[in-house]
C-alpha positions in Angstrom: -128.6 -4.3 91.6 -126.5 -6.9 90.9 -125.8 -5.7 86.9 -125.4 -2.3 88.1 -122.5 -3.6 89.9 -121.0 -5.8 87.1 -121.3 -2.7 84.8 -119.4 -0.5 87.5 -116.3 -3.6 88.0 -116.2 -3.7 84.5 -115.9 0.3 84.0 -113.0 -0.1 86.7 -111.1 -3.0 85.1 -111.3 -1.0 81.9 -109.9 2.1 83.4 -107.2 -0.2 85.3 -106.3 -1.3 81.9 -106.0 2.0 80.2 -104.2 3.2 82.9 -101.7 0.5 83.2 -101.3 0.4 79.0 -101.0 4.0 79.6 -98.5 4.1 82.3 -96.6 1.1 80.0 -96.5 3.8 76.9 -95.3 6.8 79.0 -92.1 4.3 80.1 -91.8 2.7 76.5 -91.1 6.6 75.7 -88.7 7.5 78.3 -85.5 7.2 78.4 -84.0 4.7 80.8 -80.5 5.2 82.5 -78.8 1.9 83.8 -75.7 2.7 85.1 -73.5 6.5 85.7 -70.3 6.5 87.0 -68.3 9.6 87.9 -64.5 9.7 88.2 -62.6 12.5 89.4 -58.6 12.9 89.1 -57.3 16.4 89.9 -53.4 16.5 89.4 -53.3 18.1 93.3 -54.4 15.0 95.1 -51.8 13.1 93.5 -49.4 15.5 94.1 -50.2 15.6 97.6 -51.3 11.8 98.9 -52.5 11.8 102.2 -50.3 11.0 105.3 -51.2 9.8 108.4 -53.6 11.9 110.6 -54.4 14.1 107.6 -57.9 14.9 105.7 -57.9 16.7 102.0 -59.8 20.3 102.1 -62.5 21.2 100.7 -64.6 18.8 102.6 -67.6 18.9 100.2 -66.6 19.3 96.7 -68.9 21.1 94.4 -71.5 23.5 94.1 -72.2 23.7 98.4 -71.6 27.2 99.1 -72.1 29.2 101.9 -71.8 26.3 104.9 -73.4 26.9 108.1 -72.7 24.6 111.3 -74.0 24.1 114.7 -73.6 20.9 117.1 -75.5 19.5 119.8 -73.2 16.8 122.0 -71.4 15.4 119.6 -73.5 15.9 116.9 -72.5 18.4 114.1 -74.8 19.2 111.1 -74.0 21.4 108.2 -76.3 23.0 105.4 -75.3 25.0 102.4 -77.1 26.9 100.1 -78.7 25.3 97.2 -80.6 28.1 94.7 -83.3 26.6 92.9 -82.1 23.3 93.3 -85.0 20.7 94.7 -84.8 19.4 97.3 -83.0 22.6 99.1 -80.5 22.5 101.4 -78.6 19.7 101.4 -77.9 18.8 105.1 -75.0 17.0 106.7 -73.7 15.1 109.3 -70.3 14.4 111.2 -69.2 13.3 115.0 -65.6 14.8 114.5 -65.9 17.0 111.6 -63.6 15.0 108.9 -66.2 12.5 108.2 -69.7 13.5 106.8 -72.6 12.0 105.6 -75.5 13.4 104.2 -78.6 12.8 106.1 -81.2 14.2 103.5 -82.2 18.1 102.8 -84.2 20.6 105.3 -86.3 21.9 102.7 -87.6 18.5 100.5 -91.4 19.3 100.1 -93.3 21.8 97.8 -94.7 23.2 100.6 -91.6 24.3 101.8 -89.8 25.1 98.3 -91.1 26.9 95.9 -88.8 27.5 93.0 -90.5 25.9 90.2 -90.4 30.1 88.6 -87.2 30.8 89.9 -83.7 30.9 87.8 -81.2 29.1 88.6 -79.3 31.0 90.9 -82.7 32.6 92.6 -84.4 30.6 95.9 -82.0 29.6 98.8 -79.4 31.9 99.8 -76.9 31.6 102.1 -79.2 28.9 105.2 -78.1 29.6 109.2 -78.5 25.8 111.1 -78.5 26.5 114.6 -79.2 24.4 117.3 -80.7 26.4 120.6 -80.0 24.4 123.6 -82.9 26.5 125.7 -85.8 24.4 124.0 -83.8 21.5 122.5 -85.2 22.7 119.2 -82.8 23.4 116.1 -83.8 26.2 113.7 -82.8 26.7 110.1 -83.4 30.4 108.9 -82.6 31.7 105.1 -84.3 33.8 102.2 -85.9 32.2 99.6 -85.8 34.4 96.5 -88.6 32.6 94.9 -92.8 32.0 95.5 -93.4 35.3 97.4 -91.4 33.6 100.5 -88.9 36.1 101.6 -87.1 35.5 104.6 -88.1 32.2 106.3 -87.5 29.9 109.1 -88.0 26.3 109.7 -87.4 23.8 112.9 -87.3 20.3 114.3 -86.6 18.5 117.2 -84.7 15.7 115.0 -82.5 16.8 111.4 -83.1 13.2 110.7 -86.4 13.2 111.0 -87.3 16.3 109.0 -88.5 19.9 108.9 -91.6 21.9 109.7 -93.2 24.1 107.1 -91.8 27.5 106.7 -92.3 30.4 109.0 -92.3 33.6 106.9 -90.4 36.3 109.3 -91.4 40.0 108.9 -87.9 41.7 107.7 -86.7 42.4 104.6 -82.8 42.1 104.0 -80.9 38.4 103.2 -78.5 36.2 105.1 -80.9 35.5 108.5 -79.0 34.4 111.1 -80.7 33.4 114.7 -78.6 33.8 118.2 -79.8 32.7 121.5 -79.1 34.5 124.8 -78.4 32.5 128.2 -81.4 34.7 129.3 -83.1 33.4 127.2 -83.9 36.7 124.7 -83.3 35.6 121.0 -82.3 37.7 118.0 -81.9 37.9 114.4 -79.3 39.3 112.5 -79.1 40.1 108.8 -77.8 42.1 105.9 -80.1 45.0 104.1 -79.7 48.0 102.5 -79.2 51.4 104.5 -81.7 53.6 105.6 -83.8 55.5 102.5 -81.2 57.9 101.2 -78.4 57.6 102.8 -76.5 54.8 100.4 -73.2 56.7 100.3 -71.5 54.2 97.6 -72.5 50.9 94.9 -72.5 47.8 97.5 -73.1 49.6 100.5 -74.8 47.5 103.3 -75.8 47.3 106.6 -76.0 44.6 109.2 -79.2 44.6 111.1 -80.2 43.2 114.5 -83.8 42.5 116.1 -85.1 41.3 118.7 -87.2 37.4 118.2 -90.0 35.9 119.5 -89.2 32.2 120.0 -92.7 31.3 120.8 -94.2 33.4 117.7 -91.1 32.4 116.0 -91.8 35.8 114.7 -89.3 39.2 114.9 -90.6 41.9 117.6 -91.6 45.0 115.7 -89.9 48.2 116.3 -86.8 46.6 117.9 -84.0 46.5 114.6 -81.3 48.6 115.4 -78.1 49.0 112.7 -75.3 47.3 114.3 -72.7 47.4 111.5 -72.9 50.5 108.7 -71.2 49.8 105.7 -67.9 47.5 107.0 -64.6 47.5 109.4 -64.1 50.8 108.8 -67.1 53.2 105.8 -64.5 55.6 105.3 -63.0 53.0 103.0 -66.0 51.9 101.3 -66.3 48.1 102.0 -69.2 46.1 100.1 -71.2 43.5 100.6 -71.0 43.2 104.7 -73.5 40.6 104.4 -74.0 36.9 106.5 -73.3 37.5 109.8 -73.3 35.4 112.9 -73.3 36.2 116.8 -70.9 34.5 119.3 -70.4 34.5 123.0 -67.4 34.0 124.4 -66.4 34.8 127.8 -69.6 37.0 128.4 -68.7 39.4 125.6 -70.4 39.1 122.1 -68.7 38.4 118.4 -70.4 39.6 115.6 -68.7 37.7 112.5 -69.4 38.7 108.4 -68.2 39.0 105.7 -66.8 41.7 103.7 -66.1 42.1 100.3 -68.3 40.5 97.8 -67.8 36.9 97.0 -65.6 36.6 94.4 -62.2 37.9 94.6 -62.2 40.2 97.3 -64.2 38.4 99.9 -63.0 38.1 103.2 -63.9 37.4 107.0 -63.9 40.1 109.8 -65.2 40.5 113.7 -66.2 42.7 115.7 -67.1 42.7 119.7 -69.2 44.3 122.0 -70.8 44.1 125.5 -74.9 43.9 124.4 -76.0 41.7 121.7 -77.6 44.4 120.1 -74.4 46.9 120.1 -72.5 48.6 119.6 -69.9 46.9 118.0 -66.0 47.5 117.5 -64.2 45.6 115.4 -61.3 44.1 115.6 -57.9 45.2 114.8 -56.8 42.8 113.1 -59.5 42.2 110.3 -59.8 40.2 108.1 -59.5 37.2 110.1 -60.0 35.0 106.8 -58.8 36.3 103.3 -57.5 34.7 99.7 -57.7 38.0 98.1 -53.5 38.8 98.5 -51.6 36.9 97.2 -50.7 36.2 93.3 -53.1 35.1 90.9 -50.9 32.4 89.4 -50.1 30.3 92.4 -50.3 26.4 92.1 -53.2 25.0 93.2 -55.1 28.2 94.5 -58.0 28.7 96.5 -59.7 31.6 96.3 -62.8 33.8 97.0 -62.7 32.4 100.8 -65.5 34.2 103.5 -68.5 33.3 104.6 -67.9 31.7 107.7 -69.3 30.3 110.7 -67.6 29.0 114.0 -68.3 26.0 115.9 -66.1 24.7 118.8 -65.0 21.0 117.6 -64.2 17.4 119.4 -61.4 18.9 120.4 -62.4 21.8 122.1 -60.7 23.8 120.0 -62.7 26.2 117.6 -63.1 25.4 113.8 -64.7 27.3 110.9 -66.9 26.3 108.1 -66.4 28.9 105.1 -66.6 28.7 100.8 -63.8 29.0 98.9 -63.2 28.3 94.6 -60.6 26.3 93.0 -60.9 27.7 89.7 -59.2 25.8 86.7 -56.3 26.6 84.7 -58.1 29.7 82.6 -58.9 30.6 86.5 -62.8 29.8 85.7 -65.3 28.5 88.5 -66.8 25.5 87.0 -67.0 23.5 90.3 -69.1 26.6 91.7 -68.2 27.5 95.4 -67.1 24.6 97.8 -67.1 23.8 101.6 -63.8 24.5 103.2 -62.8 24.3 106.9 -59.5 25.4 109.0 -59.0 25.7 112.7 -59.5 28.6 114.5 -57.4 30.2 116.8 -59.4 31.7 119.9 -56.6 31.8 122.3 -56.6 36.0 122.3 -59.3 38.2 122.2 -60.4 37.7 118.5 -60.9 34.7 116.8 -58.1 33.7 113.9 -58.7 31.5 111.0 -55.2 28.9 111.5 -53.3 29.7 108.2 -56.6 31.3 106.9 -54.3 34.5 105.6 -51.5 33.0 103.5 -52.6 30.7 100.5 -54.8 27.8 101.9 -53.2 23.8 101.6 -54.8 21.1 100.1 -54.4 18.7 102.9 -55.2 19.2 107.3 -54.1 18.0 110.3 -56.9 16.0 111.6 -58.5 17.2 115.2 -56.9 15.8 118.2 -58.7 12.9 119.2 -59.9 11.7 115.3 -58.0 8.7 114.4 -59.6 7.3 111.3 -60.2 9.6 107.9 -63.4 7.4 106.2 -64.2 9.5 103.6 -65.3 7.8 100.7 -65.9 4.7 103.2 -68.6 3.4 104.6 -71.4 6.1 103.5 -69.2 8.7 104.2 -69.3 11.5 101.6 -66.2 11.0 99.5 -63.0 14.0 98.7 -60.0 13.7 96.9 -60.1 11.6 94.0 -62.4 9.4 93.9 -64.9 6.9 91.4 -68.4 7.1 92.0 -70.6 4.3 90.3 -74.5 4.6 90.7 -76.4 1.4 88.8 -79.8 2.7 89.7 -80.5 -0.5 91.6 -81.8 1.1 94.9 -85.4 1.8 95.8 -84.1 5.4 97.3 -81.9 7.6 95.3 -78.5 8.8 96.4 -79.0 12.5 98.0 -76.6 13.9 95.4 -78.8 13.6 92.5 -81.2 16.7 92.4 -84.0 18.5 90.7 -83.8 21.9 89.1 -87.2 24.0 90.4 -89.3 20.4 91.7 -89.3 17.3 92.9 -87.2 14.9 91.2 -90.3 11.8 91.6 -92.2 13.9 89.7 -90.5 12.6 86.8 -88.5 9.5 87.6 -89.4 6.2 88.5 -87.0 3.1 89.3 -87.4 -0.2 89.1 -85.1 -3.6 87.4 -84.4 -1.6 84.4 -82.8 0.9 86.1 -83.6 4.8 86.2 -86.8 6.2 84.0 -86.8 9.6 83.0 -90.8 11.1 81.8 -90.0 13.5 80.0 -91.2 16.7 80.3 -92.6 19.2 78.0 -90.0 21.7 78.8 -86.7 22.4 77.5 -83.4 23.0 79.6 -83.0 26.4 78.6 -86.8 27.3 80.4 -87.4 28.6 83.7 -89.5 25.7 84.8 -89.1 22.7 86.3 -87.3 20.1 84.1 -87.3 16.6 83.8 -83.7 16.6 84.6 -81.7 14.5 87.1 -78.4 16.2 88.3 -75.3 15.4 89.8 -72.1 18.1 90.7 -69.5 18.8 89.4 -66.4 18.2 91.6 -63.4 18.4 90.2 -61.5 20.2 87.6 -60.3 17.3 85.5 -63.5 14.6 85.3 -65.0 11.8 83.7 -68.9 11.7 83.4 -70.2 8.0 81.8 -73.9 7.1 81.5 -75.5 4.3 79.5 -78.9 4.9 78.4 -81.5 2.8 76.5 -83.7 5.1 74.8 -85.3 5.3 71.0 -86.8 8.8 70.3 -90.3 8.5 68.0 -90.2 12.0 66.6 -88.0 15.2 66.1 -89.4 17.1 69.1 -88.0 14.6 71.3 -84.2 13.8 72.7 -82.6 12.6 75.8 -79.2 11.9 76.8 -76.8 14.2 79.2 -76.3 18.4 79.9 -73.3 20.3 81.5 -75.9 23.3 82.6 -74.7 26.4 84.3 -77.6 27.7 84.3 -81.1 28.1 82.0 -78.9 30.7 79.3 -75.6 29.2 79.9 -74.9 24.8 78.9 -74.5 22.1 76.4 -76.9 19.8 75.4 -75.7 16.1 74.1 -78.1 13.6 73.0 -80.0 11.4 70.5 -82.9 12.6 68.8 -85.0 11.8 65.3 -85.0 13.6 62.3 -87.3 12.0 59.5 -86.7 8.1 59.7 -83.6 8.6 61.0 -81.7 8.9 64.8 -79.1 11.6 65.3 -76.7 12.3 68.2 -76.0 16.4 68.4 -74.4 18.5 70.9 -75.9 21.4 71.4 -74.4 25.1 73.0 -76.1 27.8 74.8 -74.2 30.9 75.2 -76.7 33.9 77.1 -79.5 32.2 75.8 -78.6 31.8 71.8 -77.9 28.0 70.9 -75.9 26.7 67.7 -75.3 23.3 66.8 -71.3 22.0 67.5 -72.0 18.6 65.8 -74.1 16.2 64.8 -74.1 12.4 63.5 -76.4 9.5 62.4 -77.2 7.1 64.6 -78.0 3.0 64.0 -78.9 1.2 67.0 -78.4 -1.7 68.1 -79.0 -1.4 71.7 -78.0 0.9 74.4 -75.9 3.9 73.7 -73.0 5.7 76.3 -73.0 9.1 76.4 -69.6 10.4 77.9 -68.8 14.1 79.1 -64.6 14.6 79.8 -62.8 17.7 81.1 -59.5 18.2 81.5 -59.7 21.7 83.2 -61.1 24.1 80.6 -61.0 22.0 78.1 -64.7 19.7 77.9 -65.2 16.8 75.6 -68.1 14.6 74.9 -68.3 10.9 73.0 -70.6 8.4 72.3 -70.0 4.3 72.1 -72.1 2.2 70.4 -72.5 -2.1 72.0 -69.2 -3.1 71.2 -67.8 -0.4 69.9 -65.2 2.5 70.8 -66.0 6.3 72.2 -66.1 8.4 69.4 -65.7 11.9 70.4 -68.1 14.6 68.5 -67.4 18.0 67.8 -63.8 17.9 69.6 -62.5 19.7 72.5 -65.2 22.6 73.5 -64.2 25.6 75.8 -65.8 25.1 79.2 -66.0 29.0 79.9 -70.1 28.8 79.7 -69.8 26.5 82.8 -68.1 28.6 84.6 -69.6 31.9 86.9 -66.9 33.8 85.4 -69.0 33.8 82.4 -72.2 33.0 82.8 -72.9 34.9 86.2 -74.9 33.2 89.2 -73.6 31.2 92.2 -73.6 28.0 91.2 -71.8 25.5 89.7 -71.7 23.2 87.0 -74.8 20.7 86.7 -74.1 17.4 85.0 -77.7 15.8 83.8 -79.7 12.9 82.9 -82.3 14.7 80.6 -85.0 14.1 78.6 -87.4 16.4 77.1 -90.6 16.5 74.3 -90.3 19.7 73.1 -86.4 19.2 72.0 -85.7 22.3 69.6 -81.8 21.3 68.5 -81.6 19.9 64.9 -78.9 18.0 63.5 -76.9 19.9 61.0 
């Protein structure tokens, strides 16, 4: 008995030791990123400083599109879409909505999100976060283009203590949104297409309403009802009337959308009625929130503004959350769709975006009551200009750095070093999950610097950084091995065929920084060797394949920490 147990602690302390020699061999391979920083410096912020009592808009720079708000007390939280991003949904928090800090994401779990098939701009559309008093629960309802999930809704009691596992909901359509009655009744709302056969024009929708089942946290069959056909008024063909939101006020009911697409035609409009479920008039006045008139060369525009939703603020006045662009100067959308907000005026019978129909300003009046702008402070999410250094020194990463289609510990690991990448064996340019740590781009004119250690063993190996669009639309720039010898490249992708910009040998003698620069359109990327100056290769390359105006999609662009074995870019 007592061999027969030596032999088994002996067959465990070998397998310890293959494991641990294995687990060493996997991180002598990967590439291991020490230190990122990120500076931002867009000529409008220091054109327009802030004054006293004033916050810069957008409040979340970036790629978070499509916000959505509720509050409970003096809570506010805010989620925006996030594609096939992982985790999904980033989720946010502010007591007097100038100051936000993100909290963590609703959907963080496979068994949530399940994107790992999905392209990049597939999986989480357009999220609803609202909070119903009734049952002190709040809800988060979206489609989820990806795994078979459909339409979907998910709850807790706590955003800071995370989410249930998703309910899927028995409606087809996008752009769930949940209202809750004082009697308590419940109800869904949503875009789809029209009845079979009768689409009249190309982007012809329909708003849909239906009766829910809070306890089944199910729809009620046989109760949707078309509450909106087409737009403000068919006989002109509006598209897209898509993410709406219910209201009451005053014992009437708002229906909010919007209308127009979301590029540069998007706008906000309302409509009223006495029944939840219709019917609906809207408002004479539409849109109540629109970019789409004025001219195309104006300094420092804002554009593509809709998708709203209303909550009433610290000050008891109402504000709305809604995405807007600040394109660059070839009037491309690199930064993707940001989070904007403006006062609303809800004096009269209709709400009115404050200044939401002549061309938005860069800075805000801060709500009555708010006396301290902290942005950038004290965990507060930063906006403006601003530096943002990340030395991989924490046991918990930052919520800003993301996966693309899984979880990002399923390939990173942290310890004194600093951040390990395990590579993968999948290339950027698949629709899989990647070994690939992100972080947004925020501003037009940008600095991107990250120092990585790294020695690739064979030519189907290479790590450094990507500016990714999407799977068909990036660069890639970093070291790789060709024969005995180590070669930094940068690589393009333009609708899915890659060519080779540059290329150039490599020596090491210890750590290598990889550096991505824009100046608006214009992109270039530079390596420094220990003790020795950037050295740009390939020169100034056109950023249009970052932008949706070129390569489609709803995002924006991606900047990564990447590493992959099957790397197919050769040096020239």
């Amino acid at each position: 008995m007592r061999n027969r147990q030596t032999l088994i602690l002996v067959i465990l302390m070998t397998l310890i030791s293959i494991c641990a020699a294995h687990s060493q061999q996997i991180k002598k391979n990967s590439p291991v990123f020490s230190k990122v920083v990120y500076e931002g410096n867009d000529q409008v912020y220091q054109e327009y400083p802030l004054r006293e009592g004033e916050f810069y808009n957008p409040i979340l720079q970036g790629c978070y599109p499509d916000p959505s708000i509720t509050s409970k007390g003096e809570d506010y939280y805010l989620v925006c879409s996030s594609f096939s991003m992982f985790p999904g949904v980033p989720l946010f928090h502010s007591v007097d909505l100038v100051n936000w800090t993100q909290i963590g994401h609703v959907l963080d779990r496979k068994s949530q999100l399940k994107v790992e098939h999905g392209g990049i701009s597939a999986g989480i559309y357009a999220p609803d976060i609202l909070y119903n008093p009734y049952n002190e629960t709040f809800y988060m309802i979206t489609t989820q283009f990806a795994g078979g999930m459909g339409n979907i809704v998910v709850k807790t009691k706590d955003p800071k203590q995370g989410w249930s596992d998703p309910v899927k909901l028995d409606f087809g359509g996008i752009d769930p949104a949940l209202f809750f009655d004082e009697d308590g009744k419940a109800y869904v709302v949503h875009n789809d297409a029209p009845d079979p056969g009768k689409e009249q024009y190309t982007g012809h929708r329909v708003i849909k309403i239906w009766e829910y089942d809070v306890e089944a946290d199910q729809v009620i069959k046989g109760t949707d009802k078309i509450i909106v056909d087409g737009g403000v008024d068919i006989t002109e063909q509006p598209i897209w009337i898509e993410a709406p939101h219910i209201y009451k006020k005053d014992g009437r009911y708002y229906l909010m959308c919007a209308e127009g697409g979301t590029g540069d035609w998007h706008s906000e409009v309302i409509f009223v009625s006495d029944s939840p479920k219709g019917p609906y008039v809207p408002a004479p006045g539409n849109p109540i929130l629109t970019q789409r008139y004025f001219a195309k060369d104006r300094e420092n525009k804002v554009d593509w503004a809709g998708h709203a939703d209303l909550v009433l603020g610290p000050d008891d006045q109402y504000y709305g959350v809604f995405l807007g662009i600040r394109p660059n100067d070839k009037d491309r959308v690199n930064t993707g769709r940001e989070t904007f907000i403006l006062p609303v005026d809800w004096s009269g019978e209709f709400p009115v975006f404050e200044n939401g129909l002549i061309p938005l300003e860069p800075r805000l009046k801060m709500p009555g009551g708010v006396t301290k702008n902290k942005t950038g402070q004290d965990g507060f999410f930063p906006n403006g200009n601003f530096t943002y250094k990340e030395e991989f020194n924490s046991n918990q990463l930052d919520f800003r750095w993301i996966g693309l289609r899984g979880p990002r510990e399923d390939f990173i690991s942290l310890d004194k070093e600093g951040l390990h990448i395990h590579p993968f064996g999948v290339n950027i340019k698949e629709v899989k999950p990647t070994s690939t740590l992100f972080y947004r781009q925020q501003h037009k004119d940008f600095s991107f610097t990250a120092s990585m250690e790294y020695q690739p063993r064979a030519e189907n190996e290479l790590a450094g950084i990507t500016c990714l669009q999407s799977e068909e639309f990036n660069y890639v720039f970093g070291v790789t091995k060709t024969g005995n010898d180590f070669h930094v490249l940068l690589e393009r992708t333009e609708d899915g065929v890659s060519r080779i910009i540059a290329s150039r040998k490599l020596t090491f003698n210890g750590p290598v920084q990889l550096r991505v620069q824009a100046e608006g359109d214009d992109y270039l990327f530079s390596y420094a060797l220990p003790g020795a100056d950037f050295v740009s290769l390939g020169g100034p390359v056109s950023g249009d394949i970052l932008s949706t105006n070129v390569a489609g999609g709803f995002t924006g662009n991606l900047i990564g920490l990447y590493a992959t074995t099957v790397n197919d870019a050769k040096p020239d």
